[in-house]
VOKOL-455343 format. One record per residue (C-alpha): residue in three letters; x, y, z. Coordinates in steps of 0.1 Angstrom, whole numbers, padded with zeros to 4 digits, always signed. Example, Ala and Ser with C-alpha at 12.3 -4.5 7.8 and 13.67 -1.06 7.14 Angstrom:
VOKOL-455343
ala+0123-0045+0078ser+0137-0011+0071
END
This chain:
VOKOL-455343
unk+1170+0610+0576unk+1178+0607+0613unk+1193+0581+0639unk+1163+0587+0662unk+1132+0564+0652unk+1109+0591+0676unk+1121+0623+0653unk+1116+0603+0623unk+1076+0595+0635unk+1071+0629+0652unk+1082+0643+0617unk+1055+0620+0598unk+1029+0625+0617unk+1034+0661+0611unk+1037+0655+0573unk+1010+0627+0565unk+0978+0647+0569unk+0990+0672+0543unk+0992+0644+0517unk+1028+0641+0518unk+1044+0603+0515unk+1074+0604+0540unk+1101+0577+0533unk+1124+0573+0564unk+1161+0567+0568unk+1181+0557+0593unk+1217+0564+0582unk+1233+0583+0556unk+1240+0555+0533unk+1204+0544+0536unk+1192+0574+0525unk+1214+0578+0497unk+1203+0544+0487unk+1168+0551+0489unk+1168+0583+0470unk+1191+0567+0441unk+1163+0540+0437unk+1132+0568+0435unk+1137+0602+0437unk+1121+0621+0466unk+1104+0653+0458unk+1120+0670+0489unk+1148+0657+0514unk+1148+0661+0553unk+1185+0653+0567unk+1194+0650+0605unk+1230+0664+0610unk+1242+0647+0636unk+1241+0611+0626unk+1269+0585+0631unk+1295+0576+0602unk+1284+0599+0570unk+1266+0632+0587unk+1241+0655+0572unk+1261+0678+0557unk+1283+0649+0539unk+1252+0636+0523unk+1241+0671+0512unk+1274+0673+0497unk+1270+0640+0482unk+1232+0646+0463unk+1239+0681+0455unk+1274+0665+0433unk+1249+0644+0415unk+1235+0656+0381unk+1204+0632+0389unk+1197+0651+0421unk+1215+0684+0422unk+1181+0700+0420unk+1164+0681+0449unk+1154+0706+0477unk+1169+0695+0509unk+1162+0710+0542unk+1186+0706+0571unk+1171+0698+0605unk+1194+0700+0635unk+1195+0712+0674unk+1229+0731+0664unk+1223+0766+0664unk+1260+0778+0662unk+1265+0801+0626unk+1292+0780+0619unk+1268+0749+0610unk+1248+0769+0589unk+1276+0785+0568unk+1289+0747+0565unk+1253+0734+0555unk+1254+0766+0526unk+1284+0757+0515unk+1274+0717+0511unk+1246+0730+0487unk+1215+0728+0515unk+1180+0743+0503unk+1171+0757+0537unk+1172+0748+0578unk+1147+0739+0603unk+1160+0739+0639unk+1149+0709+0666unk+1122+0708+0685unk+1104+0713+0648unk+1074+0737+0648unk+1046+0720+0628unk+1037+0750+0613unk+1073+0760+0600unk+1082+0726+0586unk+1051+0726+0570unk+1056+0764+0557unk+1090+0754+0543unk+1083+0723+0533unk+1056+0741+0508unk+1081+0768+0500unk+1104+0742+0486unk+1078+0719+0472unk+1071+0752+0444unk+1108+0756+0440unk+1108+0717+0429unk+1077+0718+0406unk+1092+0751+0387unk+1129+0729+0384unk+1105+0702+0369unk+1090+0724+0348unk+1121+0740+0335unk+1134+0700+0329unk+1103+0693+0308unk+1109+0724+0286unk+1146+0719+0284unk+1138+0682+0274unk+1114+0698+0245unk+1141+0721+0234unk+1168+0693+0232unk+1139+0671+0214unk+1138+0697+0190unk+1176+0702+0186unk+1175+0661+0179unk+1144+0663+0151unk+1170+0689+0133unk+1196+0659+0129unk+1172+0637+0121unk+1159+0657+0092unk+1195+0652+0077unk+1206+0618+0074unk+1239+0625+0061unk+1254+0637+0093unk+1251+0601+0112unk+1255+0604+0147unk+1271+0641+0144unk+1255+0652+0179unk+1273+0622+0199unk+1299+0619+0185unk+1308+0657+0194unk+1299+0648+0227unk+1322+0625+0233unk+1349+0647+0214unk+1333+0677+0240unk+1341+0654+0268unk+1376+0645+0264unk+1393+0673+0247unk+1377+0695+0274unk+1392+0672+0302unk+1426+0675+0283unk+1420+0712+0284unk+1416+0712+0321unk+1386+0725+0318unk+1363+0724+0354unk+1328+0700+0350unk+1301+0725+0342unk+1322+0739+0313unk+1324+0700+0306unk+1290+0699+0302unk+1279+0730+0287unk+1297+0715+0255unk+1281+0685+0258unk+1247+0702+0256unk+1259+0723+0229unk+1270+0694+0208unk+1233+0682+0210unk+1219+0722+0207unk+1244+0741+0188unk+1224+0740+0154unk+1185+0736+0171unk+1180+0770+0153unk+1177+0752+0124unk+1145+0740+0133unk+1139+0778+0119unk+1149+0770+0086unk+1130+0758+0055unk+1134+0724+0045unk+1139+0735+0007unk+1172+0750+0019unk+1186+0729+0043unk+1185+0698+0025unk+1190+0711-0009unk+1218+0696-0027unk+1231+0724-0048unk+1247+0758-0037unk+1225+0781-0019unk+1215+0813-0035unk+1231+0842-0021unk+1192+0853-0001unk+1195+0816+0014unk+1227+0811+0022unk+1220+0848+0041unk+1188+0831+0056unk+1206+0801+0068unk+1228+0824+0085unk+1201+0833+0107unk+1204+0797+0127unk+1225+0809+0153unk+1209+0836+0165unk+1173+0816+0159unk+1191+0788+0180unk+1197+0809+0210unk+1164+0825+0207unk+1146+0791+0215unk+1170+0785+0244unk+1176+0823+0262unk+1139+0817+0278unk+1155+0792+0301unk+1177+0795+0329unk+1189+0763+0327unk+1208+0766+0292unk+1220+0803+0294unk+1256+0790+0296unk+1249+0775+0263unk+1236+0802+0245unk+1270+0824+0237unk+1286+0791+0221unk+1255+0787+0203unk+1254+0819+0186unk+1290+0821+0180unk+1299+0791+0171unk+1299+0800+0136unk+1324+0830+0142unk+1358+0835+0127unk+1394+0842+0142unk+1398+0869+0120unk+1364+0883+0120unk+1348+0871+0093unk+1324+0845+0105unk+1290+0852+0116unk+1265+0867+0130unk+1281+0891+0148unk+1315+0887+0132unk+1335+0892+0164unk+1376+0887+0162unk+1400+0869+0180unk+1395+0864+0219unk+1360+0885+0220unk+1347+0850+0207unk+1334+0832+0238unk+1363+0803+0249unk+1343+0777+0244unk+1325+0788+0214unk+1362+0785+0197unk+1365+0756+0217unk+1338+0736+0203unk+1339+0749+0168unk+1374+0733+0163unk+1356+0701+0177unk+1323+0707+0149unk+1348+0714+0124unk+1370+0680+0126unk+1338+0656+0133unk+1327+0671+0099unk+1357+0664+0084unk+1359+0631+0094unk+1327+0621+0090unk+1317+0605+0057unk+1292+0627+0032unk+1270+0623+0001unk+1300+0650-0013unk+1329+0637+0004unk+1348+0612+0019unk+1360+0606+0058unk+1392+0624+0062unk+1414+0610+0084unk+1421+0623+0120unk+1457+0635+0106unk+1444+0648+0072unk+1414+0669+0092unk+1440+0682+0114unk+1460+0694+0082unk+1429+0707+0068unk+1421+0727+0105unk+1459+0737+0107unk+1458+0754+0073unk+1421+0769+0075unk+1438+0784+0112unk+1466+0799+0094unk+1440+0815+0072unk+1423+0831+0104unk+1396+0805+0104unk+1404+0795+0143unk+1419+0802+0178unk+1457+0793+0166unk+1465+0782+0204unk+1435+0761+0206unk+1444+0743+0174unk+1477+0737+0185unk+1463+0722+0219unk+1439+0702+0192unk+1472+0684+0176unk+1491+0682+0212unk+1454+0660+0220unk+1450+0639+0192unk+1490+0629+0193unk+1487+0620+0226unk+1459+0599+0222unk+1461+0557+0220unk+1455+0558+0181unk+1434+0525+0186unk+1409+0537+0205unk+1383+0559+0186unk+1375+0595+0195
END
C-alpha cells in the first residue's frame, strides 16, 4: 500500500521475478478492501498516506481474527525511534526503510513468507484437532448441539463477567475442545447405557488429561489446555484429575464448568428431561453448597440469567 503509483511499480518490479503476485493499493481503505476479499500471504504498508495511515491499518488487520496472523512489513522514509515503537505497538511484523534495497525486501520478505507458511501449518493442525473434538460429539447423539450451544453461553456470560476478548475466546474453543480427549476412549464405554464399572469409570477419567495431550503440541491452543484438564475439578477438591481445591482451579476452568454443567442440565437426555433454566440453577446452587463449584461464580451465574430478557434463548 502507498499514495505513490512509482513506489508501488519500483516495489513490483523488485518482487515479480521471484514469483511473487503483488496486488497494489492506493489508500488505506483500498487495501483493507482488497485484503478482506482475498487474503494476501504478506502485506507491504506505506506510512505516510493521506486519511487512514499505515500504522492505523496495521492496527486495523492485526484486530481481525481473519488476519491477525498476516505478516505485515512497514515501509517508510521515517527513521525517528518513535515511529518504530508506534508501528510495534500497532502489531507490525517488521520494517523496511525508503529508498528499499532489493536485496533486503527480498530477504525479509522470505523471512516472513516462512513465518506465514508455519502459522498455516499450525491452522491446518488446529483445524484437525477441532475436527476431531467435533467427531467426539458426533459419536453421541444424545448431547444435540452441546458444543454451540456452550459457545454461545461462553460468549455472553463471559462478556457479563467483564472478561477481556482472548479470554472470550479461549472458552469458546473450549466449548468445542473441552472433552476432544475422548477421542481416547473406547466406544464400549462411552456410549454404554448402564453404570460404568469402577476400572471404566477410572478410565474415562483419563479424558482430560488425554484431551490436553492432543492439544499441548500447539502453540495456538495452550490457553486452552488448563480449562481442559480441569474442567472436571471440584471446589472442594474432589473432582479430577489432579483434584486441586478452591482458587488453584484455573478461573476459567470454574468458569466454564458452571457453563458445561447448566447446558447439561438443560438439555434434554435419553435419562432425563430439560430442566429449566431456574430449576438447573437450583440444582447448581445446591451441588455449590456441596463444594461442587466456585460459590462466587455461581452467584454471578444467577445475577446473569436474572438479568437476562427471559424471551430470548441463551
Amino acid at each position: 500500500m502507498d499514495d505513490d503509483a512509482t513506489n508501488l511499480l519500483i516495489i513490483e518490479k523488485m518482487l515479480k521475478p521471484y514469483g511473487c503476485i503483488v496486488e497494489k493499493a492506493a489508500s488505506g481503505q483500498d487495501a483493507l478492501n482488497k485484503v478482506w476479499k482475498k487474503l494476501p500471504d504478506i502485506i507491504l504498508l506505506d506510512v505516510m498516506m493521506p486519511g487512514m495511515d499505515g500504522f492505523e491499518v496495521c492496527r486495523n488487520l492485526k484486530g481481525k481474527e481473519s488476519t491477525r496472523l498476516v505478516p505485515i512489513i512497514i515501509v517508510t522514509a521515517l527513521h525517528q525511534k518513535e515511529d518504530r515503537i508506534k508501528g510495534i505497538q500497532a502489531g507490525c511484523d517488521d520494517f523496511i526503510s525508503k529508498p528499499i534495497e532489493r536485496l533486503e525486501l527480498i530477504a525479509r520478505v522470505h523471512a516472513l513468507g516462512q513465518v506465514k507458511r508455519l502459522n498455516d501449518d499450525l491452522d491446518h493442525a488446529e483445524a484437525v484437532v477441532l475436527s476431531l473434538a467435533r467427531a467426539v460429539e458426533a459419536k453421541d447423539h444424545t448431547t444435540g448441539n452441546h458444543c454451540d450451544r456452550l459457545m454461545r453461553l461462553s460468549r455472553a456470560f463471559g462478556e457479563y463477567l467483564g472478561l477481556d476478548e482472548p479470554d472470550i475466546r479461549t472458552l469458546e474453543r473450549v466449548s468445542i475442545l473441552h472433552d476432544v480427549g475422548k477421542i481416547g476412549i473406547p466406544d464400549s464405554i462411552l456410549l454404554k447405557p448402564g453404570k460404568l464399572t469402577e476400572d471404566e469409570w477410572e478410565m474415562m477419567r483419563q479424558h482430560p488429561i488425554l484431551g490436553e495431550e492432543i492439544c499441548h503440541p500447539l502453540r495456538s491452543l495452550s490457553d486452552v489446555c488448563p480449562v481442559i484438564r480441569h474442567h472436571h475439578e471440584k471446589w472442594s477438591g474432589i473432582g479430577y484429575p489432579d483434584g486441586l481445591m478452591g482458587e488453584s482451579i484455573p478461573y476459567l476452568a470454574r468458569v466454564f464448568q458452571i457453563l458445561d454443567a447448566f447446558d447439561a442440565l438443560t438439555s434434554e437426555r435419553p435419562y432425563k428431561r430439560a430442566f429449566s433454566a431456574q430449576d438447573a440453577l437450583k440444582t447448581i446452587e445446591d451441588e455449590s453448597s456441596m463444594g461442587y463449584w466456585d460459590p462466587t461464580l455461581v452467584k454471578k451465574f444467577r445475577e446473569f440469567l436474572n438479568s437476562r430478557d427471559a424471551s430470548k434463548p441463551l
